[in-house]
C-alpha positions in Angstrom: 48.1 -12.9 116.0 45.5 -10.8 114.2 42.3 -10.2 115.6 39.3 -11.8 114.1 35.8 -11.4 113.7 32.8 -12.2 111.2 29.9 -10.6 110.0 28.8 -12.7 107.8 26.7 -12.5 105.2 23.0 -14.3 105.2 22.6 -17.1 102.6 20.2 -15.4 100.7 22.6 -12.3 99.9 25.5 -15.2 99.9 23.9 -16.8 96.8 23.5 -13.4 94.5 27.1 -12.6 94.5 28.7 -16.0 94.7 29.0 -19.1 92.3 27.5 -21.4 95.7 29.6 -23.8 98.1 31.9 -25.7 96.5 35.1 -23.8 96.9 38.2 -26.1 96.2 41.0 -23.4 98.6 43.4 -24.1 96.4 45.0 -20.2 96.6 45.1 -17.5 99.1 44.3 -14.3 96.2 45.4 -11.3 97.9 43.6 -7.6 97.2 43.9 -4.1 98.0 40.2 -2.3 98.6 41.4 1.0 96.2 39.1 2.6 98.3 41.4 5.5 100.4 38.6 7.7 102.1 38.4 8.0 105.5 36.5 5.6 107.4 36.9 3.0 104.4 38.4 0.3 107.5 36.9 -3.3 107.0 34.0 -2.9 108.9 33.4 -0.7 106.7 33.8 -3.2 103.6 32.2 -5.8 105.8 29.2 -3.8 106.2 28.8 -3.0 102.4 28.7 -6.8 101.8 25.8 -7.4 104.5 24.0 -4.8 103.0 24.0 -5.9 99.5 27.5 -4.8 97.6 25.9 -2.2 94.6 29.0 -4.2 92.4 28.8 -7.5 91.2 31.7 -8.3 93.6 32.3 -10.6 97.1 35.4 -11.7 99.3 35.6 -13.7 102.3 37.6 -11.2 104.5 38.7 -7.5 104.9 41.8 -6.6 106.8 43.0 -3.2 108.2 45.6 -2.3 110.9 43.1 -3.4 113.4 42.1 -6.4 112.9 40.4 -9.0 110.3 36.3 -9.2 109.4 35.0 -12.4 107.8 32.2 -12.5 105.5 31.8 -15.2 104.0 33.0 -19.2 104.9 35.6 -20.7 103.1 33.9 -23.0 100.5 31.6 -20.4 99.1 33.1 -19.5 95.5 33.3 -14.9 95.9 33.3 -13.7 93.2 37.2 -11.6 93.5 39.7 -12.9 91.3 37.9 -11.8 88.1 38.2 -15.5 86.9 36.4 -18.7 86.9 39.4 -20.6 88.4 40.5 -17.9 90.5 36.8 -17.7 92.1 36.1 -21.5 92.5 39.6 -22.5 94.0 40.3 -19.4 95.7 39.8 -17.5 99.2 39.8 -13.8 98.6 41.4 -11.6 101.1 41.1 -7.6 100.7 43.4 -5.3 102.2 42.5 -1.6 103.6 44.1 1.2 102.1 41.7 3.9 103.5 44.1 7.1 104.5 42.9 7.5 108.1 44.6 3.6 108.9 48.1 2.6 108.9 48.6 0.5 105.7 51.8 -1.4 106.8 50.0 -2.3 109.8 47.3 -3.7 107.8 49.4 -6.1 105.6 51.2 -7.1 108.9 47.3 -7.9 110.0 46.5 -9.8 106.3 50.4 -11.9 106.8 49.2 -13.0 109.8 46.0 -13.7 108.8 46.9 -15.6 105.2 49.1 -17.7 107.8 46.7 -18.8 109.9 44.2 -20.3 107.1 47.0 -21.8 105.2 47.4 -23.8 108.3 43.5 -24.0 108.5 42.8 -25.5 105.3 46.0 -27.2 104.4 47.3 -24.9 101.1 50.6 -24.5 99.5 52.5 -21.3 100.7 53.0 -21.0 97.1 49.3 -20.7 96.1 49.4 -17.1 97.8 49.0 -15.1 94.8 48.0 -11.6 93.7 44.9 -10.5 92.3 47.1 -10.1 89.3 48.2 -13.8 88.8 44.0 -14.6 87.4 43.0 -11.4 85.9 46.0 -9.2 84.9 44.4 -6.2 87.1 47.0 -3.8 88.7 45.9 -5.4 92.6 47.4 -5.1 95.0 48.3 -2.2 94.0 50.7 -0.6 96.4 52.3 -3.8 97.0 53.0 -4.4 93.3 54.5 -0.8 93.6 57.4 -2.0 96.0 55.5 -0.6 98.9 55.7 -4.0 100.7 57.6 -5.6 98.0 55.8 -9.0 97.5 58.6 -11.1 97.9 58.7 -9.0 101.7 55.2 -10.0 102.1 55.7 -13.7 101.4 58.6 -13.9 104.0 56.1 -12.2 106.4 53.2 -15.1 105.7 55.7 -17.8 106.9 57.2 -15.6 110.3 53.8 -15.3 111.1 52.7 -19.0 111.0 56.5 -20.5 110.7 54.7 -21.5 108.0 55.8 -25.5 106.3 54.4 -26.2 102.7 51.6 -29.2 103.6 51.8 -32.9 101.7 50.2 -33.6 98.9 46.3 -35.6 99.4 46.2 -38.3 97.0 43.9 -40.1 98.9 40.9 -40.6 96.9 36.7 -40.7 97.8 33.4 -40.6 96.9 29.9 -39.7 98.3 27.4 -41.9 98.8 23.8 -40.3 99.3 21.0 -41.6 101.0 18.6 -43.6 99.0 15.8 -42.7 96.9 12.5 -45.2 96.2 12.1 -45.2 93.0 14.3 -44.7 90.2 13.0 -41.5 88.5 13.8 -39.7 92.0 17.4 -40.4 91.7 17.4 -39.9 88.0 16.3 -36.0 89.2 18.7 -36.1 92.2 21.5 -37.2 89.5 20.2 -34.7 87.1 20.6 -31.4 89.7 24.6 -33.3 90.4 25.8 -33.1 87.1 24.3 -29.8 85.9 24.7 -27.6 89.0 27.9 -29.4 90.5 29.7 -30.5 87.6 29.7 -33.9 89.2 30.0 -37.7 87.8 27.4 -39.6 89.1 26.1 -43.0 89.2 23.0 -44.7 90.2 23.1 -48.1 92.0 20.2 -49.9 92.8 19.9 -50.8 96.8 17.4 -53.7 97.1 14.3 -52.4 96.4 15.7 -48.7 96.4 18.4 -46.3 94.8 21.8 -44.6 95.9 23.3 -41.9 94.1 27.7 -42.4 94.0 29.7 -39.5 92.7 32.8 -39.9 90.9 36.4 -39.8 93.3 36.9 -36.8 95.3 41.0 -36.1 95.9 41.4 -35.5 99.8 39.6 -35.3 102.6 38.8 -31.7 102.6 38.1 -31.5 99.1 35.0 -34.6 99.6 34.0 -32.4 103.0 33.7 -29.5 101.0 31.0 -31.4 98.5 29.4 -32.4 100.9 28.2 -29.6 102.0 26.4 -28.8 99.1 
């Protein structure tokens, strides 16, 4: 198993270089740094997000041959795969290519890493995908060259978690929020749901007071995610 850590990045910094925290996990989007100097290890990346990333760029976790570095948390939406979709459904996972590391070790590290949060958050071993698959860009790059062909590297994501494809949720819900005295309260509440969510909403009165219910959420992790926000 991989060793883990985080360093994660404060909220404030987290909200400049991210589309906020409503990350469906749909796909594993797997990178390559492109950064081969020395010393470029993912402490290295991790510490170049904490300290404000000089690109318009974020990713939830570096990997090099010794270990994994988490950033950010899962439902925040990085902004990696150079597309809407790809940065609202998926958690982005960089691998080190700095010279001084050993690079197969590191994709060993990022298999055994991709395994574990398939199992975490319940996604489809075939929603691992490339960089490539949103934005067309050449990443990974030495994998797309055959240096671990890709097809090597899937077969390597299910050794390391003897990985099975999960079931489908259907199960549907909703939230229901708290309640709100008077009706141009919710009306605001609603307002902030639908523009900055993208949510359907409804208002129901409560006696003398108002709830806010949100149109159906499809699994459990999906609604838990929302909720957060």
């Amino acid at each position: 198993m991989v060793k883990i850590r985080q360093k994660l990045v404060s909220v404030s910094q987290a909200i400049k270089i991210t589309n906020g925290k409503n990350n469906a996990k749909k796909y594993i989007v797997v990178h390559e740094t492109d950064n081969t100097n020395n010393g470029a290890d993912a402490d290295a990346h991790a510490r170049l997000q904490i300290n404000g990333n000089s690109r318009q760029a974020s990713w939830h976790w570096q990997v090099d041959d010794k270990g994994a570095v988490q950033s950010f948390e899962h439902f925040w939406e990085c902004w990696g795969a150079g597309t809407y979709v790809g940065n609202s459904q998926g958690i982005q996972v960089e691998i080190c290519v700095n010279s001084d590391g050993d690079y197969i070790k590191a994709v060993e590290n990022a298999a055994s890493l991709i395994a574990k949060i398939i199992k975490d958050e319940n996604i489809a071993t075939q929603n691992i995908v490339q960089h490539n698959y949103f934005s067309g860009k050449n990443c990974p790059r030495n994998i797309r060259a055959g240096k671990v062909p890709w097809s090597q590297f899937i077969e390597m994501v299910k050794s390391a978690g003897d990985i099975q494809n999960p079931p489908v949720a259907t199960q549907k819900y909703r939230i229901l929020t708290g309640t709100y005295s008077t009706l141009k309260a919710a009306e605001s509440a609603a307002q902030v749901m639908k523009t900055s969510f993208g949510w359907l909403v409804y208002i129901e009165q409560d006696g003398a007071n108002y709830r806010i219910k949100t149109g159906t959420f499809t699994g459990i992790n999906t609604v838990k995610n929302a909720k957060i926000k």
